[in-house]
SEDO-243881 format. One record per residue: residue number from 1; residue in one letter; z, y, x of N, C-alpha, C, CB in turn. Coordinates in nm, 2 decimals. Glycine has a CB too. Layout:
<nodes>
[node NUM,'A',[Z,Y,X],[Z,Y,X],[Z,Y,X],[Z,Y,X]],
...
</nodes>
This chain:
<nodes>
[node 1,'X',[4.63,5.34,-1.41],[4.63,5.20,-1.35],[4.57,5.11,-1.45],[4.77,5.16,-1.31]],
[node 2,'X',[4.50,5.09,-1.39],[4.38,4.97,-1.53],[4.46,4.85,-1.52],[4.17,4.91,-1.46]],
[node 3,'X',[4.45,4.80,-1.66],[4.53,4.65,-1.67],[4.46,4.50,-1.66],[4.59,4.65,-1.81]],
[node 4,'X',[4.51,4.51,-1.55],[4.47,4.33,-1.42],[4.50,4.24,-1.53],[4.61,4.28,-1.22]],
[node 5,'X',[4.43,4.14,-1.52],[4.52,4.00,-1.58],[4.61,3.95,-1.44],[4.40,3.83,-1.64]],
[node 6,'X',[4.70,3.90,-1.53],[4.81,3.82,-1.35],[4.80,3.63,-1.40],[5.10,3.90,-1.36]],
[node 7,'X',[4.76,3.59,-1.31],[4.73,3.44,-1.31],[4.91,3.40,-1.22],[4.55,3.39,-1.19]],
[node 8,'X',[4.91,3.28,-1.26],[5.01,3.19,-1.19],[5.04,3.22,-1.06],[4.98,3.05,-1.18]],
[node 9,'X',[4.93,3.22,-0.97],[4.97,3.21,-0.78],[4.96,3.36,-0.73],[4.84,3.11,-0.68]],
[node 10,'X',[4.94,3.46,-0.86],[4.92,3.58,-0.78],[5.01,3.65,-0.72],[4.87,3.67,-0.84]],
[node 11,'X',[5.15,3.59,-0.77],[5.29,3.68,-0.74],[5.31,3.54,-0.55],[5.48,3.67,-0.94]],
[node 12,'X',[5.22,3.46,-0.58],[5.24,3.41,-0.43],[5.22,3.43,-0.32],[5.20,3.35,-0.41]],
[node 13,'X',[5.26,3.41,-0.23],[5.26,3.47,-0.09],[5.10,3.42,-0.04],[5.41,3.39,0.02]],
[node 14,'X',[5.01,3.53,0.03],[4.90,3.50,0.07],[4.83,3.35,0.09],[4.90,3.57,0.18]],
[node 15,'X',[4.95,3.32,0.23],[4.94,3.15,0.27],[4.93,3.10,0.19],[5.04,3.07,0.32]],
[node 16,'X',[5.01,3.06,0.06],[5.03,2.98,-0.02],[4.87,2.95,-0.13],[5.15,3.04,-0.07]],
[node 17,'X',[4.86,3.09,-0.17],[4.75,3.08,-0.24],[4.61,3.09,-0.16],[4.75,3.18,-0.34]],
[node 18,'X',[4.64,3.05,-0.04],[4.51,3.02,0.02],[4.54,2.86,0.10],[4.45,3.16,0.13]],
[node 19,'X',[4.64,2.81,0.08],[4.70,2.65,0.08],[4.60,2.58,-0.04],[4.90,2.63,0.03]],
[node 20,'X',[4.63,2.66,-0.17],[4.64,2.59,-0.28],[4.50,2.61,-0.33],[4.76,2.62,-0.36]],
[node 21,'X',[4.45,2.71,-0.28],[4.28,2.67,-0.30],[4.19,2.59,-0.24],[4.20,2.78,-0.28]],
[node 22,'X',[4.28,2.56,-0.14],[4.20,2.50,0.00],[4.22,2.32,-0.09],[4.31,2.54,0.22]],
[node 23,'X',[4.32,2.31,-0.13],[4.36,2.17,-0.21],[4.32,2.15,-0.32],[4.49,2.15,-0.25]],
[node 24,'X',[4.29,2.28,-0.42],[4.22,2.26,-0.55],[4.03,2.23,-0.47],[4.26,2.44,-0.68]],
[node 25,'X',[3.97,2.30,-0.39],[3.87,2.25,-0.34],[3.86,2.10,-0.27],[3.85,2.34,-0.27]],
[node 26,'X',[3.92,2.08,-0.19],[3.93,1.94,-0.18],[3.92,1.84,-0.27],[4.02,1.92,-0.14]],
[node 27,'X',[4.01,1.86,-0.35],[4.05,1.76,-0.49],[3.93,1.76,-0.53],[4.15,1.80,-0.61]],
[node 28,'X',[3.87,1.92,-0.57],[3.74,1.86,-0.64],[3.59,1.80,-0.58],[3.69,1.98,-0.72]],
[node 29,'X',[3.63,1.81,-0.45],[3.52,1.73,-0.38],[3.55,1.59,-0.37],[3.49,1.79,-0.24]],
[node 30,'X',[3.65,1.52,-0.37],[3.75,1.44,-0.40],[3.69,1.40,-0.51],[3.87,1.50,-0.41]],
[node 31,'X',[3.72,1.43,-0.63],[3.70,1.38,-0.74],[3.56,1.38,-0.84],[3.79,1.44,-0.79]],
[node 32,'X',[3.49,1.44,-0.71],[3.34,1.41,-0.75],[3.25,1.35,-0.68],[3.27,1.51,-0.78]],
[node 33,'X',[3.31,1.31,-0.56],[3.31,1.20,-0.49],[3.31,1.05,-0.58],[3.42,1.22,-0.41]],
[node 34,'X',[3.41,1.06,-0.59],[3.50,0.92,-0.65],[3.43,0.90,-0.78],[3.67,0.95,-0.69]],
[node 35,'X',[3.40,0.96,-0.84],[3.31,1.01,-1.00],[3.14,0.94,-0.96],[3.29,1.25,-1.02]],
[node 36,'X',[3.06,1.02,-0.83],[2.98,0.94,-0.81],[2.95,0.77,-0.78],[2.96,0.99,-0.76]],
[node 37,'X',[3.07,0.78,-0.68],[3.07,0.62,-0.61],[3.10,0.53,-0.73],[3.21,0.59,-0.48]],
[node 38,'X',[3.17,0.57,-0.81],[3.22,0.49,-0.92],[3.10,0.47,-1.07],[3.38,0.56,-0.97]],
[node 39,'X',[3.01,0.57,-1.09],[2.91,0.56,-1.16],[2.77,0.49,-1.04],[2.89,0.72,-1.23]],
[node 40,'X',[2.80,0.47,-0.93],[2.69,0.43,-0.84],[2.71,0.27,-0.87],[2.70,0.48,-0.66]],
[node 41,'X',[2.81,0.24,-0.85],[2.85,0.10,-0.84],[2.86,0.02,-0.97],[2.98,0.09,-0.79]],
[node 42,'X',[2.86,0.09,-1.07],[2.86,0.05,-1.21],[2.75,0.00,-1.22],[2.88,0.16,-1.31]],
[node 43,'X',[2.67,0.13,-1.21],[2.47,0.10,-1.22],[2.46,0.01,-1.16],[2.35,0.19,-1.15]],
[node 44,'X',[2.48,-0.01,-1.04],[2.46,-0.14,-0.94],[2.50,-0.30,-1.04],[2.58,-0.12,-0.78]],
[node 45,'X',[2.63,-0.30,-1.07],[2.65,-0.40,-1.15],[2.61,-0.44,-1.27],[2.74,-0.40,-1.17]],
[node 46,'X',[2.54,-0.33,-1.35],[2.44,-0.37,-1.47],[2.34,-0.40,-1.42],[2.41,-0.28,-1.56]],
[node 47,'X',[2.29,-0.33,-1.32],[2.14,-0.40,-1.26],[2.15,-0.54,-1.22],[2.07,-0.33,-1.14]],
[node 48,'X',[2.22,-0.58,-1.15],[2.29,-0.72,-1.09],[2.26,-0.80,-1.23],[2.50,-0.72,-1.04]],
[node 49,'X',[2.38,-0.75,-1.33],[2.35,-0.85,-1.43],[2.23,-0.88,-1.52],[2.44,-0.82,-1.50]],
[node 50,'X',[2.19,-0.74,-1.50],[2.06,-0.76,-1.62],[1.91,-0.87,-1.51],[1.98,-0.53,-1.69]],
[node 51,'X',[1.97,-0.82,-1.41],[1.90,-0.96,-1.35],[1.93,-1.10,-1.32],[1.87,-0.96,-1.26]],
[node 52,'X',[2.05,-1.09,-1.34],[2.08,-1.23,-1.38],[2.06,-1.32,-1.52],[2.21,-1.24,-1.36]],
[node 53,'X',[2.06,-1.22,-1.57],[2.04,-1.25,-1.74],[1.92,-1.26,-1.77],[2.09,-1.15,-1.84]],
[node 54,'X',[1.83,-1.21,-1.68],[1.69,-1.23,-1.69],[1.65,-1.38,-1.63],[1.61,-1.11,-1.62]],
[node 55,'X',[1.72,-1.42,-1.56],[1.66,-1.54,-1.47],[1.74,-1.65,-1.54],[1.68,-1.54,-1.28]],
[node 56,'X',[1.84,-1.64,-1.62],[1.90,-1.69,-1.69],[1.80,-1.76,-1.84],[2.01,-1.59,-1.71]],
[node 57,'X',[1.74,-1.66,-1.86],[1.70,-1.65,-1.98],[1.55,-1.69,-1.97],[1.73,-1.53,-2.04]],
[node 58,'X',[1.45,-1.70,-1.84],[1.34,-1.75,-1.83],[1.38,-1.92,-1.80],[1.25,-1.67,-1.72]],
[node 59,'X',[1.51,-1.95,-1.74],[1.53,-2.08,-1.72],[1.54,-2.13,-1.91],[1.69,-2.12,-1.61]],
[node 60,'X',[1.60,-2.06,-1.96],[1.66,-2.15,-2.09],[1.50,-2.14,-2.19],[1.83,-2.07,-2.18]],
[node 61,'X',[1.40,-2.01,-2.14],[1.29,-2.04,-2.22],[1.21,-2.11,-2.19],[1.25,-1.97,-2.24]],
[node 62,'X',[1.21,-2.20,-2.08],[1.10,-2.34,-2.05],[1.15,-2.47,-2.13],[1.10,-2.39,-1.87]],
[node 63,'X',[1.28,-2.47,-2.12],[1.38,-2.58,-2.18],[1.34,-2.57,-2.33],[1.55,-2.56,-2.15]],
[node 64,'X',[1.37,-2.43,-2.34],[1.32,-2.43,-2.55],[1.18,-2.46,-2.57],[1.33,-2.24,-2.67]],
[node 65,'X',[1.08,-2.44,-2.50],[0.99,-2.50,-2.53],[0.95,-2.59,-2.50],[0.94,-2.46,-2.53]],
[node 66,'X',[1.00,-2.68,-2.36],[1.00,-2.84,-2.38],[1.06,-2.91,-2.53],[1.10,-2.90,-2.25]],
[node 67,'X',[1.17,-2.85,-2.56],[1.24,-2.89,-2.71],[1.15,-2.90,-2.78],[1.35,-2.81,-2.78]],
[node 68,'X',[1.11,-2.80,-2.83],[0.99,-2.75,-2.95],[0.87,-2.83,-2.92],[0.95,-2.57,-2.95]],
[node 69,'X',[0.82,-2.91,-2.78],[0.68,-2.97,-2.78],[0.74,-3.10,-2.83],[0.59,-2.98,-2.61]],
[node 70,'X',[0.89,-3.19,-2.78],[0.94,-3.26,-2.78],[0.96,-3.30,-2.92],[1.03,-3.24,-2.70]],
[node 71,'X',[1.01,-3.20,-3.00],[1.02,-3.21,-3.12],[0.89,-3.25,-3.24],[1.08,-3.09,-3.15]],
[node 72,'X',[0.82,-3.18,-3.20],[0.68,-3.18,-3.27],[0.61,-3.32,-3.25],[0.58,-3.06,-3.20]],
[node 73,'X',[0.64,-3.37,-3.12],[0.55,-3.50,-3.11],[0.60,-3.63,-3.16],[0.53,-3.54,-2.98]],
[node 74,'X',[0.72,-3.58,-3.20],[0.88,-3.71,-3.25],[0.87,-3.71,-3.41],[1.09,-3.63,-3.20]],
[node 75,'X',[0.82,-3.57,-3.46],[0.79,-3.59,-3.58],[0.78,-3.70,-3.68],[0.73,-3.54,-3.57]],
[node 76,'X',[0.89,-3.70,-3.78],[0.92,-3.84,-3.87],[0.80,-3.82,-3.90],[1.03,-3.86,-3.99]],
[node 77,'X',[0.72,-3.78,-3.93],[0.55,-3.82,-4.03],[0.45,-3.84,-3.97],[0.47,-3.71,-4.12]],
[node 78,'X',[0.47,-3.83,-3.80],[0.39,-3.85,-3.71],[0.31,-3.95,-3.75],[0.45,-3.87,-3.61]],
[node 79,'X',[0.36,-4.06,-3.77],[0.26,-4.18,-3.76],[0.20,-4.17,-3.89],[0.33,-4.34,-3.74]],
[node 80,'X',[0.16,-4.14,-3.95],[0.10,-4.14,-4.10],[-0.02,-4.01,-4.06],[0.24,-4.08,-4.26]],
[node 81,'X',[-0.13,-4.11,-4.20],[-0.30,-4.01,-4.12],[-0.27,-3.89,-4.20],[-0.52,-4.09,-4.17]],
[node 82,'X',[-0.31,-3.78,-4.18],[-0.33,-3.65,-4.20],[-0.35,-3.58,-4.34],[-0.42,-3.64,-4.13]],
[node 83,'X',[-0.39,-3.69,-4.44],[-0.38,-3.68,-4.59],[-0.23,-3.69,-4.67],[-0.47,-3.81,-4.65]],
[node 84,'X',[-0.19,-3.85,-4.59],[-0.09,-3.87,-4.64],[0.03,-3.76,-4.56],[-0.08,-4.03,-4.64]],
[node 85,'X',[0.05,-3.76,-4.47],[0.16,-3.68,-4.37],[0.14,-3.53,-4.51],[0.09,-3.65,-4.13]],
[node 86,'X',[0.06,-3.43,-4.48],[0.01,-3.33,-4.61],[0.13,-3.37,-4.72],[-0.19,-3.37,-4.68]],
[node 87,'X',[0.01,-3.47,-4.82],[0.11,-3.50,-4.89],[0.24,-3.50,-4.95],[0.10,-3.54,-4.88]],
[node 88,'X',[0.28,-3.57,-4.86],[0.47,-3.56,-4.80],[0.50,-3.47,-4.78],[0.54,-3.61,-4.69]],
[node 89,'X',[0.47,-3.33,-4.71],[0.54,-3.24,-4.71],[0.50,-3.17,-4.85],[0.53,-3.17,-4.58]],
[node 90,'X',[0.40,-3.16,-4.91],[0.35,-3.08,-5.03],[0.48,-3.12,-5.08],[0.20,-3.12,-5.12]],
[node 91,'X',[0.47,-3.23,-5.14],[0.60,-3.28,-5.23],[0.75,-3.28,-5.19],[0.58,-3.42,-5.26]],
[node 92,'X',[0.76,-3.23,-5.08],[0.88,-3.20,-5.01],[0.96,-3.09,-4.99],[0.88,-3.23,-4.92]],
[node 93,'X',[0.85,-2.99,-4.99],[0.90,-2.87,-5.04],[0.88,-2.85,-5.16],[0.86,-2.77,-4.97]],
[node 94,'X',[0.81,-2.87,-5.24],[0.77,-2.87,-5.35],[0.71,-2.73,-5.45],[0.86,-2.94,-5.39]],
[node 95,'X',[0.56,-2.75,-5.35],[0.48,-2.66,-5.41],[0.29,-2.71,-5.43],[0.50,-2.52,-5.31]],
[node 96,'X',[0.33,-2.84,-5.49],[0.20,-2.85,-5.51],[0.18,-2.82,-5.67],[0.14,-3.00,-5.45]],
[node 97,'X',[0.24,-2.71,-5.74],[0.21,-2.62,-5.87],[0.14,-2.58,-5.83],[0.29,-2.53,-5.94]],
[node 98,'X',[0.13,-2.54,-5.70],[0.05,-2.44,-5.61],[-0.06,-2.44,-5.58],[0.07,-2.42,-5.52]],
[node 99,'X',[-0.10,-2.60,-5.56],[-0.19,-2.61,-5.49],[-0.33,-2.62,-5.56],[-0.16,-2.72,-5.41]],
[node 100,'X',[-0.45,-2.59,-5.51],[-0.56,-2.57,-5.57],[-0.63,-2.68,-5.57],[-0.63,-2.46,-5.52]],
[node 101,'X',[-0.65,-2.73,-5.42],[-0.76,-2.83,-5.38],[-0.69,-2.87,-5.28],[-0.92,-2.77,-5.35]],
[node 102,'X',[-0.74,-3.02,-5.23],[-0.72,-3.08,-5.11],[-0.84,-3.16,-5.11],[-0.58,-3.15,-5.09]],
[node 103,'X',[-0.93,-3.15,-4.99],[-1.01,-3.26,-4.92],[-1.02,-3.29,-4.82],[-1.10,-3.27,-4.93]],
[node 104,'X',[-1.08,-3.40,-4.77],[-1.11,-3.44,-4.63],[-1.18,-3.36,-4.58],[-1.17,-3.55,-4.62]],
[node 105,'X',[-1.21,-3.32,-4.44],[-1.30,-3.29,-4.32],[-1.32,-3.33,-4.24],[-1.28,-3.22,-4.28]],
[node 106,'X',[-1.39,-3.26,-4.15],[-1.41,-3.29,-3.99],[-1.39,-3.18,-3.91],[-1.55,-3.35,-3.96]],
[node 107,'X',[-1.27,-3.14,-3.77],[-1.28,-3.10,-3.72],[-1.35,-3.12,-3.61],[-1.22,-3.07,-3.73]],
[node 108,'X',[-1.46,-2.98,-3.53],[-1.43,-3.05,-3.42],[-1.53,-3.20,-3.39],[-1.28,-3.08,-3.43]],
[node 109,'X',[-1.62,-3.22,-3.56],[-1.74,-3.36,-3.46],[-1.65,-3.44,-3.47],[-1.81,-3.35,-3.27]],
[node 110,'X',[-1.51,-3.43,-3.41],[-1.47,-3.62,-3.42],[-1.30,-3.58,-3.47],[-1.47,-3.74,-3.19]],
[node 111,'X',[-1.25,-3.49,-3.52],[-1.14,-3.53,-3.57],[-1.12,-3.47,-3.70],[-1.03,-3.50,-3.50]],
[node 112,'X',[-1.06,-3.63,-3.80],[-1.02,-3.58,-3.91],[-0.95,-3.49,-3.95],[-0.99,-3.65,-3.96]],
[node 113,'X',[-0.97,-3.40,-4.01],[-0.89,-3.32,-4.12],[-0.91,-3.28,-4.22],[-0.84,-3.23,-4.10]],
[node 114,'X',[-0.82,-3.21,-4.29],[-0.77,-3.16,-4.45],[-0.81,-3.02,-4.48],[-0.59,-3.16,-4.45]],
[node 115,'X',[-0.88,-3.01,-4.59],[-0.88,-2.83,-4.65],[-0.80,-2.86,-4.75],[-1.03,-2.73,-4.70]],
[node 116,'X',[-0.66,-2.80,-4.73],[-0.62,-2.72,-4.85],[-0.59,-2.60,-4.83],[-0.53,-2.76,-4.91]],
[node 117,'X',[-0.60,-2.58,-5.01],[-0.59,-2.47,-5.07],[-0.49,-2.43,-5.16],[-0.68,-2.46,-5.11]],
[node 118,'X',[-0.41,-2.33,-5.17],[-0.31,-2.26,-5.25],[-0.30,-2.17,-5.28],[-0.23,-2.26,-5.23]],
[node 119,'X',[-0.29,-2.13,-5.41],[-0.26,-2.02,-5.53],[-0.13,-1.91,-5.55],[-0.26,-2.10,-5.65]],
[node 120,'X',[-0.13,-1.82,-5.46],[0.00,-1.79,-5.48],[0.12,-1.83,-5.43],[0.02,-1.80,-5.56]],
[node 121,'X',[0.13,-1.81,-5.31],[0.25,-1.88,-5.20],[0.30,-1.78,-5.15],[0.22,-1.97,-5.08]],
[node 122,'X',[0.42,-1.79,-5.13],[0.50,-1.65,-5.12],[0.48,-1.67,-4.99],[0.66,-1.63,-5.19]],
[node 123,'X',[0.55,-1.61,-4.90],[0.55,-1.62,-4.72],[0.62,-1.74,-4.68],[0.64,-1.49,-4.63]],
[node 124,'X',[0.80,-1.72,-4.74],[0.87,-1.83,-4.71],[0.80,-1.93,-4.70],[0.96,-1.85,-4.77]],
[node 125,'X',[0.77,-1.97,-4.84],[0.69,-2.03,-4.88],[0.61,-2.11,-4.78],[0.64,-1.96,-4.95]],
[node 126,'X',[0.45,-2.00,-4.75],[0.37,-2.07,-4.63],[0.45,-2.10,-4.49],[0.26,-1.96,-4.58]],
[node 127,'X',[0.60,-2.03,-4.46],[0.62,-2.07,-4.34],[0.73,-2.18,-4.33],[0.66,-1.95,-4.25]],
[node 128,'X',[0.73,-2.19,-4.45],[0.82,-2.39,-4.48],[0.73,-2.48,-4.49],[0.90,-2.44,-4.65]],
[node 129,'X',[0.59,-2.44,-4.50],[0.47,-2.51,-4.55],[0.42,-2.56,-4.35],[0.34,-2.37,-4.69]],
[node 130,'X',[0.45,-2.48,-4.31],[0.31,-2.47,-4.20],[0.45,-2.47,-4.07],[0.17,-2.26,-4.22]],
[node 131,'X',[0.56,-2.45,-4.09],[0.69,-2.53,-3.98],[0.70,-2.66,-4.04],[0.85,-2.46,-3.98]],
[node 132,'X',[0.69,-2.72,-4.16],[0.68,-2.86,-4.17],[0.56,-2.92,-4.09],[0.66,-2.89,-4.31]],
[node 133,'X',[0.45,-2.87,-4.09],[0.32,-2.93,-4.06],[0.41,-2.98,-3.91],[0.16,-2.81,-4.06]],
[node 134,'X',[0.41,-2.83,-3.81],[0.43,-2.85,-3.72],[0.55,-2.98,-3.65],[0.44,-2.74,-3.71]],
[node 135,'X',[0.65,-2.94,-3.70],[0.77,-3.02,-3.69],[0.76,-3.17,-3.74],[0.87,-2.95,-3.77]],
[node 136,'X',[0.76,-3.16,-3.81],[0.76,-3.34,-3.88],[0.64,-3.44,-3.91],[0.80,-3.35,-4.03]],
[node 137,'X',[0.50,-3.36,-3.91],[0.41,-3.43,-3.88],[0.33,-3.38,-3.78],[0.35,-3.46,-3.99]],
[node 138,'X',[0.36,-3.33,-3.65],[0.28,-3.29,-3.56],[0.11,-3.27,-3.59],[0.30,-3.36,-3.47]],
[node 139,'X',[0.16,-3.15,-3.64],[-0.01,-3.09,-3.71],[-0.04,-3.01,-3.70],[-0.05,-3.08,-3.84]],
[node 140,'X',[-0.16,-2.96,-3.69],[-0.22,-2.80,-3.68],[-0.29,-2.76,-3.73],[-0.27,-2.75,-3.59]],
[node 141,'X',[-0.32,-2.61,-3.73],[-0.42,-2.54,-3.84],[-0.52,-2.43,-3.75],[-0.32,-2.43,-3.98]],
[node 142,'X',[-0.60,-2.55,-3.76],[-0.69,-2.49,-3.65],[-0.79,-2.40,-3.73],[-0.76,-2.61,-3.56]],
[node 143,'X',[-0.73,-2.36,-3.86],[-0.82,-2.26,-3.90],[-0.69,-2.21,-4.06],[-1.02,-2.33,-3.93]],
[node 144,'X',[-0.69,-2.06,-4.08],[-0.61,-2.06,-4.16],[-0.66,-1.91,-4.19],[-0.48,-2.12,-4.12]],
[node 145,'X',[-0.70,-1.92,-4.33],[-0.74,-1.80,-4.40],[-0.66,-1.72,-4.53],[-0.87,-1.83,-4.45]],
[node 146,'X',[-0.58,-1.63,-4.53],[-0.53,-1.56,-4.63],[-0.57,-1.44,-4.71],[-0.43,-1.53,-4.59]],
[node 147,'X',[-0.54,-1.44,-4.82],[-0.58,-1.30,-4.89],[-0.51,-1.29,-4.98],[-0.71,-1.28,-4.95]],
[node 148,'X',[-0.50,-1.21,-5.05],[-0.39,-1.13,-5.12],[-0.39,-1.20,-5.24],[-0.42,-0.96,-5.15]],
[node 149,'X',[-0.29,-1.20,-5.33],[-0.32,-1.31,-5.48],[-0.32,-1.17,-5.58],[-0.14,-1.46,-5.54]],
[node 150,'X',[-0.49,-1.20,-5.63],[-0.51,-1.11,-5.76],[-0.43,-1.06,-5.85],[-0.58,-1.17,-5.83]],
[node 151,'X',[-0.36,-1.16,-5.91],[-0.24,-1.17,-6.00],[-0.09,-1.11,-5.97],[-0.23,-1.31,-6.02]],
[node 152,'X',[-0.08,-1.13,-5.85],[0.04,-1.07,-5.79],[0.07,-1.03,-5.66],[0.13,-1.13,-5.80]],
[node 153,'X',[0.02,-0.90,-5.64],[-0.03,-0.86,-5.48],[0.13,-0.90,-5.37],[-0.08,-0.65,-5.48]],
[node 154,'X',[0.21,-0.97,-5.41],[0.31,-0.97,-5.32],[0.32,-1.15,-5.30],[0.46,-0.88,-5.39]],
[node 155,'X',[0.21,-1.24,-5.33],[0.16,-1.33,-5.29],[0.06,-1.39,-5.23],[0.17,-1.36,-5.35]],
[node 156,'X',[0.01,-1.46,-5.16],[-0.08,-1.48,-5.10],[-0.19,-1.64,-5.14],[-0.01,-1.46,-4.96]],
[node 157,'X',[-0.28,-1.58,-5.14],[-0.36,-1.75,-5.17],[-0.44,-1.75,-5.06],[-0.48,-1.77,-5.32]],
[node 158,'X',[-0.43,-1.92,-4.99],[-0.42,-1.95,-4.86],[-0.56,-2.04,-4.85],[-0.27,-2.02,-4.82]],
[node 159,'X',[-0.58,-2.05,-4.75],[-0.68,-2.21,-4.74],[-0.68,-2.23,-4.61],[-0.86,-2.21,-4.78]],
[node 160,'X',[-0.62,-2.32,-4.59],[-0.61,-2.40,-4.45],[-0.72,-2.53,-4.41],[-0.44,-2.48,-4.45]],
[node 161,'X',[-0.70,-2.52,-4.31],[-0.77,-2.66,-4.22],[-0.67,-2.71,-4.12],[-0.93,-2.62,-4.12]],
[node 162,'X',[-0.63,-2.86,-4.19],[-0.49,-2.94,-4.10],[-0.56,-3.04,-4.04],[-0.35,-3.03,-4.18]],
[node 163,'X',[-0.55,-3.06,-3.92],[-0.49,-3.12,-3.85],[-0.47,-3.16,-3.75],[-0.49,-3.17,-3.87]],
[node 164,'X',[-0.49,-3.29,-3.68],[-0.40,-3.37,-3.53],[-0.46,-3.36,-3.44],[-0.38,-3.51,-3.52]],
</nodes>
């Protein structure tokens, strides 16, 4: 007599263990049922949200950039011509150690601006230099050339053209 394994329901009466398969099948159709509907509806609710958060987030990015035009034109240095406004921020952050040259120009046939130049400006640096422009004296660099600084390749020497 070869040796069977004996499971739990074998010493059960026929009925029974054909009750209780019929229930363990159920359940699992049951429960993968329920498994789907419940990972269907999930998905559904992240998609819901991630579209709401999208239409959320194109409203609040017109507003930030009404702020940011709003801001730029309000600029305390606004009213000052394009030498002096320069100026004030040079000496405000304070890197005209830095600076090489500054002269007048012309952009553009009919608008004044500024070439300067700087020796070695670290990044922060240019982007305190050139979010001042923007912010506090509503200015631009309608031309802006960088190259590596000879002396210390982890600085940059700049030459800009500012302005309004």
């Amino acid at each position: 007599m070869p040796d069977t394994k004996q499971y739990f329901w074998s010493s059960w009466p026929q009925i029974s263990q054909d009750k209780f398969f019929r229930n363990v099948l159920v359940g699992m159709i049951i429960l993968t049922l329920a498994v789907t509907v419940g990972l269907r509806l999930f998905a559904t609710s992240i998609t819901e949200e991630i579209a709401s958060q999208r239409e959320m987030y194109g409203n609040v990015a017109v507003i930030v950039e009404d702020i940011k035009s709003l801001r730029a034109q309000q600029g305390g240095l606004a009213h000052l011509s394009v030498n002096d406004a320069v100026w004030f921020i040079i000496d405000d952050i304070q890197i005209e150690t830095k600076l090489i040259s500054i002269r007048e120009t012309t952009v553009n046939r009919a608008t004044e601006g500024l070439q300067v130049t700087f020796e070695g400006l670290s990044l922060t640096e240019l982007m305190g230099f050139l979010t001042a422009l923007r912010d506090k004296a509503s200015l631009q660099t309608p031309s802006c050339m960088m190259t590596r600084n000879t002396n210390d390749p982890r600085l940059a020497d700049v030459h800009l053209i500012v302005a309004r």
